[in-house]
C-alpha positions in Angstrom: 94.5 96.6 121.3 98.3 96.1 121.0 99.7 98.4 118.4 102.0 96.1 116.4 105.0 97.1 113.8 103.1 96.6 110.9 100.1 98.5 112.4 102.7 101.4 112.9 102.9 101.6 109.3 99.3 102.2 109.0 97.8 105.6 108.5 94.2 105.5 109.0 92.1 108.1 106.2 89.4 109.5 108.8 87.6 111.0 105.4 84.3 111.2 107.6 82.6 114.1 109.7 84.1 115.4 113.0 81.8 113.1 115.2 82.5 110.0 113.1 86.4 110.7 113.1 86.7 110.8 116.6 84.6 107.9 117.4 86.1 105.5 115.0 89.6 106.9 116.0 88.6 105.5 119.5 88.5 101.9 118.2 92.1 102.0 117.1 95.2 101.5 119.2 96.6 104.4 120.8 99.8 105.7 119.4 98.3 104.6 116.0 98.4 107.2 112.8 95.5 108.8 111.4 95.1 111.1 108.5 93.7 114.2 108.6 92.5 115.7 104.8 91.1 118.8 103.6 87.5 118.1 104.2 87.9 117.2 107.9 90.2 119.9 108.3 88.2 122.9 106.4 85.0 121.8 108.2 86.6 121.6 112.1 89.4 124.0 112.1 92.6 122.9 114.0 91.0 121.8 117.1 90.1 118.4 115.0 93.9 117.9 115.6 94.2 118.9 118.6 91.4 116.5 119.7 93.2 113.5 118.0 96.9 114.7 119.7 95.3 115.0 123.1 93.9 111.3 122.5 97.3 110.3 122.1 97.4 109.7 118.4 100.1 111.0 115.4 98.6 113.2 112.8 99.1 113.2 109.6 98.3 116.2 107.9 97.4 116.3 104.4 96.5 119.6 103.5 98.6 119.6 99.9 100.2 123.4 100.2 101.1 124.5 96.8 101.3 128.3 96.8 104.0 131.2 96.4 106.5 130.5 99.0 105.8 133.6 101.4 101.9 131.8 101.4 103.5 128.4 102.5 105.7 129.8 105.1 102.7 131.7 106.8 101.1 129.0 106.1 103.4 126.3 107.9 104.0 128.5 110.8 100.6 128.3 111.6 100.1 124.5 111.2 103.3 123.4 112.6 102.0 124.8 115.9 98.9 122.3 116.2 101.4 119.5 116.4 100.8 117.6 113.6 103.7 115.0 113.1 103.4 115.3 109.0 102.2 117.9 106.7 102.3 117.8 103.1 103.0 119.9 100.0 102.6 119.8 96.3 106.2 118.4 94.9 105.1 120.6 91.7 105.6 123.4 93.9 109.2 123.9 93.5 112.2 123.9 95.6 111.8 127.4 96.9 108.6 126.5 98.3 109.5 123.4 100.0 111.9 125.4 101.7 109.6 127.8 102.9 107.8 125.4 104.5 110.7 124.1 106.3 111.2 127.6 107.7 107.5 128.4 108.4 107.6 125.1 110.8 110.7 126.2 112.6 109.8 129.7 113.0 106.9 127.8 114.9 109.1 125.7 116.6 107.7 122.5 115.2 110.8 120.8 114.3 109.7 117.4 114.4 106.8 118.1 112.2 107.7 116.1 108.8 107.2 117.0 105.2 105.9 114.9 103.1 106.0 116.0 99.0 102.9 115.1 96.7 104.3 113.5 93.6 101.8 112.6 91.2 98.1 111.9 92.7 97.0 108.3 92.5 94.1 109.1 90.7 96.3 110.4 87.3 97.6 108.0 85.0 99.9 108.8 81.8 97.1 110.3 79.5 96.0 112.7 82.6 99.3 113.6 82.9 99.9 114.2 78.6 96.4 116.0 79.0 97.8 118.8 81.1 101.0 119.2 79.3 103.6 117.2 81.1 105.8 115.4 78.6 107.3 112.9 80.9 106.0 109.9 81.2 104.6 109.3 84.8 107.3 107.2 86.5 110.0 109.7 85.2 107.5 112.5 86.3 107.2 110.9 89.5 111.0 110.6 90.2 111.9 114.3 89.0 109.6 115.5 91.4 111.0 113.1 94.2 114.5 113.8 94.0 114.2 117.4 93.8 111.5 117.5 96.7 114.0 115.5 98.8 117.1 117.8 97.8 115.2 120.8 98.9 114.4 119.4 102.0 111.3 117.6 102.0 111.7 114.2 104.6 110.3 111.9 102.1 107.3 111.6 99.8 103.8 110.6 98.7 103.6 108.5 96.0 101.9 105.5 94.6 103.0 102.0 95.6 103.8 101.5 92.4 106.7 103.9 92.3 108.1 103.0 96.1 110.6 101.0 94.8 112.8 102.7 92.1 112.2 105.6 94.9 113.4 103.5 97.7 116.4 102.8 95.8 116.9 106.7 94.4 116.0 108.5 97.7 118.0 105.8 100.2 117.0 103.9 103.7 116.1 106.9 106.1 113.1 108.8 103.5 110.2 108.5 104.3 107.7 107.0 101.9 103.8 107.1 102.1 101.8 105.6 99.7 98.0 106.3 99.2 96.1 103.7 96.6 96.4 100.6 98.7 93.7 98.3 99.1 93.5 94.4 100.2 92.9 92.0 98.1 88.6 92.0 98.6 88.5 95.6 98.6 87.5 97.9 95.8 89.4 100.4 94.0 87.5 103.5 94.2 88.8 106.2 93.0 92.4 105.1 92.7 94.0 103.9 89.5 97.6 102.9 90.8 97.7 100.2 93.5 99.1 97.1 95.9 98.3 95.4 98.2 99.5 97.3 101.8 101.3 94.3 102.7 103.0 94.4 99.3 102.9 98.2 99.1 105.6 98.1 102.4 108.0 95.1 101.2 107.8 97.2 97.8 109.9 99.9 100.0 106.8 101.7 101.5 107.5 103.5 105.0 103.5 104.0 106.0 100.3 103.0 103.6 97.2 105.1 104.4 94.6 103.4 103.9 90.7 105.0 103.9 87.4 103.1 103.3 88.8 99.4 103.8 88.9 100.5 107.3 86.5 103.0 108.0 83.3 101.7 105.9 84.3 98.3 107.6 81.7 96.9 109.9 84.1 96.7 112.4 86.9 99.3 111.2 88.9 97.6 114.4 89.0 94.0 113.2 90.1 95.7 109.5 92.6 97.6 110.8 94.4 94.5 112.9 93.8 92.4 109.4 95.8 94.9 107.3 98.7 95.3 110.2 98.8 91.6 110.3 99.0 91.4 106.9 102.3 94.3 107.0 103.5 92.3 110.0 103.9 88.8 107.5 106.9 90.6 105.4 108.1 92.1 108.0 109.1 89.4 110.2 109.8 86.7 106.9 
């Protein structure tokens, strides 16, 4: 299967167990990107990327830091030496601590690991958000946390499709934007309350969608993958 542009913006959610991560991995196109999340990662350990690098695949590793910065430094030291090509932390963490992360990757010498800043999770909405005492209102809180992320050295973001375009325009061409909460147009929502389409998601200002259970509870997670680049590939080429 021929990796296409839109399929490049595709990061596959392998939210399974080790044996069906690898297997369904094996169905997509080399050189495709898959997401690795805490539950994969706490039950395998590191060699779950190292498996998925040595099949020839980019990683995208979404462990969320959010700790004192000394933690995230030790923390990203170790990680950046598995390879993985992103890693994220918790925007809410502060510019200190995205810093340390930069540091704790090239003390490792993983300087073309990326780092992506959590903004707001898709799953919050504006009366979560009140709930725990943030007074913005969720696109402003969304943007705060962007900018500063970016300005203390994080290369891009996770946020909801939703928000990829004012971010587009604040953070400029080259940031990189990943948005969780995309589904196609059949799918359910789950668990997400913010979403688009992925095809709408990337003309939105999107760098990468990930995209879990359309995909991987497909009956044929290979034909739903190719559907959803073709679908990228449509504003991409207009």
């Amino acid at each position: 299967m021929k990796l296409t542009a839109g399929g490049e913006r595709v990061i596959v959610a392998l939210d399974l167990s080790e044996g069906e991560a690898l297997a369904l991995a094996d169905t997509l196109p080399r050189g495709a990107w898959v997401k690795v999340g805490m539950t994969l990662f706490y039950a395998t350990g590191p060699r779950i990327v190292t498996e998925l690098k040595d099949r020839g695949f980019k990683v995208f590793l979404d462990l969320k830091l959010h700790d004192i910065p000394h933690q995230v430094r030790q923390a990203s030291a170790v990680l950046g030496r598995l390879g993985a090509d992103l890693l994220t932390v918790h925007a809410a963490g502060g510019a200190d601590m995205i810093r340390a992360a930069r540091e704790g990757l090239a003390s490792a010498g993983a300087t073309s690991t990326a780092i992506l800043a959590v903004t707001v999770l898709t799953s919050m909405d504006e009366a979560t958000l009140a709930s725990i005492g943030v007074e913005r209102d969720l696109p402003a809180q969304v943007a705060a946390l962007a900018r500063a992320s970016y300005a203390a050295g994080a290369d891009g973001v996770v946020c909801s499709p939703l928000e990829a375009p004012h971010l587009r325009g604040a953070l400029g061409p080259e940031a990189l934007i990943v948005t969780p909460g995309v589904r196609p147009p059949d799918a359910q929502l789950g668990d997400q309350s913010r979403v688009a389409t992925p095809a709408a998601a990337v003309a939105g200002g999107a760098s990468h969608v990930v995209v879990g259970r359309p995909i991987t509870a497909a009956d044929e997670p290979a034909r739903a993958f190719t559907a959803i680049s073709t679908d990228i590939d449509s504003v991409l080429y207009r």
